[in-house]
C-alpha positions in Angstrom: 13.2 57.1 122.1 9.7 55.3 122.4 9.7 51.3 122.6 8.1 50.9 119.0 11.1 53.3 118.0 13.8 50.7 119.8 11.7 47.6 118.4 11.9 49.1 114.8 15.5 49.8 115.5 16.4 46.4 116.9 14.8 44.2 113.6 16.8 46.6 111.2 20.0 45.9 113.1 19.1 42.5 112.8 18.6 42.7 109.5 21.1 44.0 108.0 23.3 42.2 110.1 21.9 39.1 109.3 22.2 40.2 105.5 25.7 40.0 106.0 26.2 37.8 108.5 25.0 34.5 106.5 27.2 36.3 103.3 24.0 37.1 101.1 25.6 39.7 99.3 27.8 37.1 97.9 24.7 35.9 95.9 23.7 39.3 94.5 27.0 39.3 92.3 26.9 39.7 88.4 29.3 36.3 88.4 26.1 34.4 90.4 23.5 36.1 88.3 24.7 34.3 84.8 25.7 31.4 85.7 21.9 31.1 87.1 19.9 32.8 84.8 18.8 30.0 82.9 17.9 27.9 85.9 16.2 31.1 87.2 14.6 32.0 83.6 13.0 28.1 83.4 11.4 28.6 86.9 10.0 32.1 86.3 8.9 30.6 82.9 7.0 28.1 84.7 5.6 30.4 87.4 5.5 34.1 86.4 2.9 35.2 89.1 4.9 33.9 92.3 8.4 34.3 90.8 7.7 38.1 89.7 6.3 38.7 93.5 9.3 37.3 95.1 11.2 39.4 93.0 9.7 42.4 93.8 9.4 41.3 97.1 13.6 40.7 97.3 14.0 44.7 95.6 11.9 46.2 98.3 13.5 44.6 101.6 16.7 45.2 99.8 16.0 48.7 98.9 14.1 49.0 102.1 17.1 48.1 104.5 19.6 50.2 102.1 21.5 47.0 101.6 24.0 46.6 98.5 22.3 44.8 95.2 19.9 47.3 93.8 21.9 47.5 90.5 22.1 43.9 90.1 18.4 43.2 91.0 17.8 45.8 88.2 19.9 43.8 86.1 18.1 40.6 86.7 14.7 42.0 86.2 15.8 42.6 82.6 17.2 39.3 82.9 14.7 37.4 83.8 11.3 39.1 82.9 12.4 40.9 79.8 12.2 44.7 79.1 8.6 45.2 79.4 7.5 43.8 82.9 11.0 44.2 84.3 10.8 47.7 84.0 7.6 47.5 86.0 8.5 45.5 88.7 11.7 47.3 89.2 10.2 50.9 88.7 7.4 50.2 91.4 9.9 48.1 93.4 12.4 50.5 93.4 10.0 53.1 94.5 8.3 51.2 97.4 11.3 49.9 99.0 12.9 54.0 98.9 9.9 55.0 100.1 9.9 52.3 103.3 13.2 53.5 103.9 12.2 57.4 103.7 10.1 56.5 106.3 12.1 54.5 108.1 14.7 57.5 108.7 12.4 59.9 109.3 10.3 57.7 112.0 13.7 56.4 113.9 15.6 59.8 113.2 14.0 63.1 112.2 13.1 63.9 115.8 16.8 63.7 117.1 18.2 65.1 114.3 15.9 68.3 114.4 16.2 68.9 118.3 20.0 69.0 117.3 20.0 71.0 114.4 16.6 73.2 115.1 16.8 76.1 112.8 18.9 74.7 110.5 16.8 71.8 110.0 13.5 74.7 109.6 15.6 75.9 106.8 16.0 73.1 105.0 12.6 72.2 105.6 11.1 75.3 103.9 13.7 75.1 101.1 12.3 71.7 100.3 8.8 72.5 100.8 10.0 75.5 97.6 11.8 73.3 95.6 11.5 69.2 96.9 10.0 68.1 94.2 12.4 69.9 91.5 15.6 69.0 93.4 14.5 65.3 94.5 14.1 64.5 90.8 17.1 66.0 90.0 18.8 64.0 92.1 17.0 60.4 91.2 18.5 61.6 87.2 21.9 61.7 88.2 23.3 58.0 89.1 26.3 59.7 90.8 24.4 60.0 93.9 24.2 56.7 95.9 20.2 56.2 96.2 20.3 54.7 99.8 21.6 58.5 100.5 18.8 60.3 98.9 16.3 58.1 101.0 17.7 58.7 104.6 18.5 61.9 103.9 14.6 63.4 102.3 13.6 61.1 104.9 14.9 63.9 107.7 13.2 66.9 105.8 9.6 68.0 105.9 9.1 66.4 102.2 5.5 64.7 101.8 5.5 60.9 101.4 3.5 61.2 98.2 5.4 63.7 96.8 8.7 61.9 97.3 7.3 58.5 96.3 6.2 59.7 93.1 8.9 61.8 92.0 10.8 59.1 93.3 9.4 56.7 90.3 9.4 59.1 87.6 13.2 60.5 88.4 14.7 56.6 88.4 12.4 55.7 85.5 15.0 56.9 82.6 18.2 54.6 84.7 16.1 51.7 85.3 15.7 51.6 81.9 19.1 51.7 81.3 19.8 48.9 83.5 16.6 46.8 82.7 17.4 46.9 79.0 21.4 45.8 79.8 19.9 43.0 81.6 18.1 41.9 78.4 21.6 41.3 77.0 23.3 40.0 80.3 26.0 37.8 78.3 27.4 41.3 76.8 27.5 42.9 80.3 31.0 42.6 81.4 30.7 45.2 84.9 28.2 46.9 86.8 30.3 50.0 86.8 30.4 50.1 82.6 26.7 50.6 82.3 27.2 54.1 82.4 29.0 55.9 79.9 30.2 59.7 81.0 28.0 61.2 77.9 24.7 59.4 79.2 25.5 60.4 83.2 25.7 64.2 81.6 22.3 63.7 79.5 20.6 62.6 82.6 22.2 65.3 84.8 20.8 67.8 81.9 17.4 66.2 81.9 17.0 66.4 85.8 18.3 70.2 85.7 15.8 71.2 83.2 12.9 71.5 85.2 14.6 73.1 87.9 16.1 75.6 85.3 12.8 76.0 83.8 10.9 77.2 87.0 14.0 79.2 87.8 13.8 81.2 84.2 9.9 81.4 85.0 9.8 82.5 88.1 12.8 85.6 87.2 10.9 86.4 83.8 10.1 90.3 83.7 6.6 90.9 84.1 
């Protein structure tokens, strides 16, 4: 492994285990977030420019270093910043902090991981190169897979950055949404895990299926 590799390895260690360390995911609780959001709602009132960058500043190292508090963070852009501009902070957020840790796995890991695997790996690769940008929205749809996973793991394929970045943003457009919107009414959110109702999981899982479906039906039609 090359010294900028160990470096880069070293400050996420430190990192993360700094994150937990000093307890800061005790702060990114839904308890924390409401009995502060009026507190926080009277400072980004009275500096929207600096408070909306620190925000999205927070999501990406969050998002960047995998850590836990995405969905709250969602939930606080609604919060504080309202349907409209939450939405856009979180969406390009979001997408910039995946796309740091994309890179992050596939800088630190992808060589290791295809001297071990070799053909396999090829495999993947090509099957990702056919359909990447199909199954990596598919995937973004379905809130049942963790997002931190999708990240490392399309980090260690041959997917393009700009491909996965912007499918990336358009696949977690629909839950952030979701979550932005809930945010807007934090008082009547009693759980992070009952923003999801079965019914909406299985329209989103439909949604992200379509195009793959589509292509699918195109690519098999009789000519």
């Amino acid at each position: 492994m090359s010294n900028l590799r160990i470096l880069l390895l070293i400050v996420l260690i430190l990192s993360i285990g700094g994150f937990f360390y000093f307890d800061l995911q005790d702060a990114l609780t839904l308890d924390n977030l409401k009995s502060r959001q009026a507190d926080l709602k009277a400072y980004v009132g009275l500096h929207p420019l600096p408070a909306g960058l620190l925000y999205a500043l927070i999501y990406i190292a969050v998002t960047g270093l995998s850590l836990p508090g995405a969905t709250l963070l969602t939930l606080a852009g609604g919060a504080l910043f309202g349907l409209g501009w939450g939405t856009l902070l979180v969406s390009f957020a979001s997408s910039i902090g995946a796309t740091l840790a994309f890179l992050a796995a596939r800088f630190l890991f992808r060589d290791a991981v295809k001297a071990r695997l070799g053909e396999r790996l090829s495999a993947i690769d090509e099957g990702i190169e056919r359909e990447g940008a199909y199954y990596l929205f598919t995937l973004r749809l379905v809130p049942l897979f963790p997002f931190f996973i999708i990240n490392l793991a399309m980090g260690l394929t041959h997917l393009s950055v700009f491909t996965f970045y912007w499918v990336s943003q358009a696949g977690m457009l629909a839950g952030t949404l979701v979550y932005v919107n809930a945010g807007t009414q934090l008082a009547k959110v009693e759980s992070l895990s009952g923003l999801l109702s079965p019914p909406l999981v299985g329209s989103f899982a439909l949604l992200g299926l379509f195009p793959l479906l589509a292509k699918k039906i195109v690519e098999n039609w009789p000519k």
